[in-house]
Backbone as CSV, one residue per row, in Angstrom:
resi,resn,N_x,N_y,N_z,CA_x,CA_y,CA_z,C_x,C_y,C_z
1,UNK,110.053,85.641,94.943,109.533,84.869,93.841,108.019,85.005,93.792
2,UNK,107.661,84.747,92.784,106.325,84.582,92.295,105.307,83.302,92.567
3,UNK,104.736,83.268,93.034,104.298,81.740,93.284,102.364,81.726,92.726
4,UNK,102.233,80.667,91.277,100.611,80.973,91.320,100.049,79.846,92.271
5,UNK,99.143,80.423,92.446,98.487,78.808,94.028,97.944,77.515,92.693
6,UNK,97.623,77.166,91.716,96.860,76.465,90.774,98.289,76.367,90.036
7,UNK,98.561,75.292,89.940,99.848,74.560,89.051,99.274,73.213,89.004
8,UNK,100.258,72.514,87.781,99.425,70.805,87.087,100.078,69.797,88.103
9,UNK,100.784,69.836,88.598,101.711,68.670,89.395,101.447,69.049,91.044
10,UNK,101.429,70.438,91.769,101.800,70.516,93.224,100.866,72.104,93.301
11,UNK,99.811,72.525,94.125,99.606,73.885,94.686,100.590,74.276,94.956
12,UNK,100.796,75.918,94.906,101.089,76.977,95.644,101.515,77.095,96.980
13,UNK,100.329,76.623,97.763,100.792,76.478,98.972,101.910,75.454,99.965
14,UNK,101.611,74.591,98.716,102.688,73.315,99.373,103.660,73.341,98.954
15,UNK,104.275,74.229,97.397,105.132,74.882,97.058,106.100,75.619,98.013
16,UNK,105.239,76.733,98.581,105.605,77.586,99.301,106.249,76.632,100.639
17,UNK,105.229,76.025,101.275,105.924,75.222,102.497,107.505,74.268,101.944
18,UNK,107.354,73.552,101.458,108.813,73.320,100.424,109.855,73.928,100.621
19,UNK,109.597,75.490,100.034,110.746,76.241,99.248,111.213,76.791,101.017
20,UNK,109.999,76.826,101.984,110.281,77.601,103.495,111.384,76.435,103.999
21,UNK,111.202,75.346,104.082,112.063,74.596,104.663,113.129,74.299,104.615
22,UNK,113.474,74.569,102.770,114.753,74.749,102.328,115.185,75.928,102.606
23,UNK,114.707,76.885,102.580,114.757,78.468,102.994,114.026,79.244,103.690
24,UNK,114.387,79.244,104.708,113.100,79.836,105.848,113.165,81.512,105.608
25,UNK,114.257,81.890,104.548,114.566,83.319,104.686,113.568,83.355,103.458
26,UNK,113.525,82.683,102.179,113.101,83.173,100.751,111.756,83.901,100.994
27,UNK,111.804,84.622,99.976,110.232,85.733,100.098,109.867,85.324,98.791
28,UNK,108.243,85.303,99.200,107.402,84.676,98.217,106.393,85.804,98.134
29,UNK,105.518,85.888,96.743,104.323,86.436,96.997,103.249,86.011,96.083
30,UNK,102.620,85.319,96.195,101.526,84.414,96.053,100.494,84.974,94.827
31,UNK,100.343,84.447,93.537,99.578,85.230,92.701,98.151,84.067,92.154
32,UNK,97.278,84.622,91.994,96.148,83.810,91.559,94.639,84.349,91.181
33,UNK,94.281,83.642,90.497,92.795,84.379,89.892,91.924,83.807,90.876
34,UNK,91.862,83.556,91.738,91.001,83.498,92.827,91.381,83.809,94.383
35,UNK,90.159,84.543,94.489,90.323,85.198,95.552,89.856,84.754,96.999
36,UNK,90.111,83.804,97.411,89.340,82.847,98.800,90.445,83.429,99.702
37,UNK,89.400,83.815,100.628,89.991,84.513,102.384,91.096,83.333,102.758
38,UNK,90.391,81.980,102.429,91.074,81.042,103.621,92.688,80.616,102.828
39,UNK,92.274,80.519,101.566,93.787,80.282,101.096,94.888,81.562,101.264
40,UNK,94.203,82.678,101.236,95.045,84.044,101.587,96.083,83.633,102.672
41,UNK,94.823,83.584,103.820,95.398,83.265,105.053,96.599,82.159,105.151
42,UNK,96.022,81.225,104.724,96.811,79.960,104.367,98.146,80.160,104.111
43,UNK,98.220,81.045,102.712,99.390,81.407,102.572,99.906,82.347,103.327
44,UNK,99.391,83.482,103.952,100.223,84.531,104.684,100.995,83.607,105.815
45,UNK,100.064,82.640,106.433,100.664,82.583,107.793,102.006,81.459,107.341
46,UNK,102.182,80.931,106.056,103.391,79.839,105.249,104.074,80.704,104.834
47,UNK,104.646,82.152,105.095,104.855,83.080,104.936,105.389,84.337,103.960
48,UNK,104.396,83.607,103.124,103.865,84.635,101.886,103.620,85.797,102.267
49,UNK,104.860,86.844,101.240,104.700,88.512,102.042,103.629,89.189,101.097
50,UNK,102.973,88.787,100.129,101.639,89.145,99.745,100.934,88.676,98.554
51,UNK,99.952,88.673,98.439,98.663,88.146,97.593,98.242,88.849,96.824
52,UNK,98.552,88.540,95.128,98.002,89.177,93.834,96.726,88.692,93.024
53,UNK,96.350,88.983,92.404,95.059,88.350,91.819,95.359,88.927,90.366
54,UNK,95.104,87.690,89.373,95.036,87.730,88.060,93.594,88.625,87.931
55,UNK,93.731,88.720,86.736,94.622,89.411,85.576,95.441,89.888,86.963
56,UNK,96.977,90.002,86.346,97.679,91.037,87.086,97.941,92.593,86.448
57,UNK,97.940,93.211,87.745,98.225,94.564,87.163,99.198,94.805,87.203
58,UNK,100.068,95.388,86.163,101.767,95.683,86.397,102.064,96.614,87.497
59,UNK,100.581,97.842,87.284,101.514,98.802,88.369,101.193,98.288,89.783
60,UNK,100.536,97.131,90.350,100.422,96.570,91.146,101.018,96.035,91.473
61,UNK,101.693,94.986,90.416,102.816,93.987,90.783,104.657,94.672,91.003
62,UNK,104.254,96.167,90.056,105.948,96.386,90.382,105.638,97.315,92.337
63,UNK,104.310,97.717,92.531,104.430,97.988,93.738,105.035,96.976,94.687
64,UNK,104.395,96.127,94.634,104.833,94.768,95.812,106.421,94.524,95.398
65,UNK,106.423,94.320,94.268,107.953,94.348,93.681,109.305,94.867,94.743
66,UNK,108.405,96.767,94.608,109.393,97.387,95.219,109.362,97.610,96.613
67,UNK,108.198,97.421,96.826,108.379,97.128,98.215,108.680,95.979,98.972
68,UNK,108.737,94.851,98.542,109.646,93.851,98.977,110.932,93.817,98.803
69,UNK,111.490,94.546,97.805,112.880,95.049,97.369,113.460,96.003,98.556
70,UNK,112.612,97.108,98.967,112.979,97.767,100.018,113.278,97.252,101.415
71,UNK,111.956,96.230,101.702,111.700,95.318,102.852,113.501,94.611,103.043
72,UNK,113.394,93.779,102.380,114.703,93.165,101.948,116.060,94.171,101.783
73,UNK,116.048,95.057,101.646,117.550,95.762,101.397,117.847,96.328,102.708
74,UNK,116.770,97.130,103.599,116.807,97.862,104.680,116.651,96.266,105.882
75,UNK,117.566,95.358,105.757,117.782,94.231,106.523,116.162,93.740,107.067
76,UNK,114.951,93.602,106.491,113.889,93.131,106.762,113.207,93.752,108.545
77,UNK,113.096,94.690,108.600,113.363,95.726,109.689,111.994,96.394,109.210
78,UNK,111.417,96.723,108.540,110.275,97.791,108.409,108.936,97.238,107.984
């Protein structure tokens, strides 16, 4: 899933911790027009498999796309 860190009701990140507890397996990857080291981190280590930055780029986003698609099919192994 897609997750932006800036929503009207709840962040991103506490989103993410949420959705981990209900699902410690779900894969997230974290999108946002700002770029701060510490929320990166924040999210990688809540275990967000990666960090986009608005504007998004499509051929950026179908990369992560497919490579989380791969990650995930080849039993999360690579």
């Amino acid at each position: 899933m897609l997750i932006d860190i800036r929503m009207k009701d709840m962040d991103g990140i506490t989103l993410l911790k949420e959705i981990k507890k209900l699902d410690k397996d779900a894969e997230a990857v974290m999108v946002s027009a700002v770029e701060d080291l510490n929320v990166i981190e924040e999210a990688k280590r809540y275990g967000a498999r990666g960090y986009l930055t608005k504007p998004l780029v499509l051929d950026e986003l179908e990369k992560v796309v497919m490579e989380q698609a791969r990650w995930i099919k080849t039993g999360k192994k690579t």
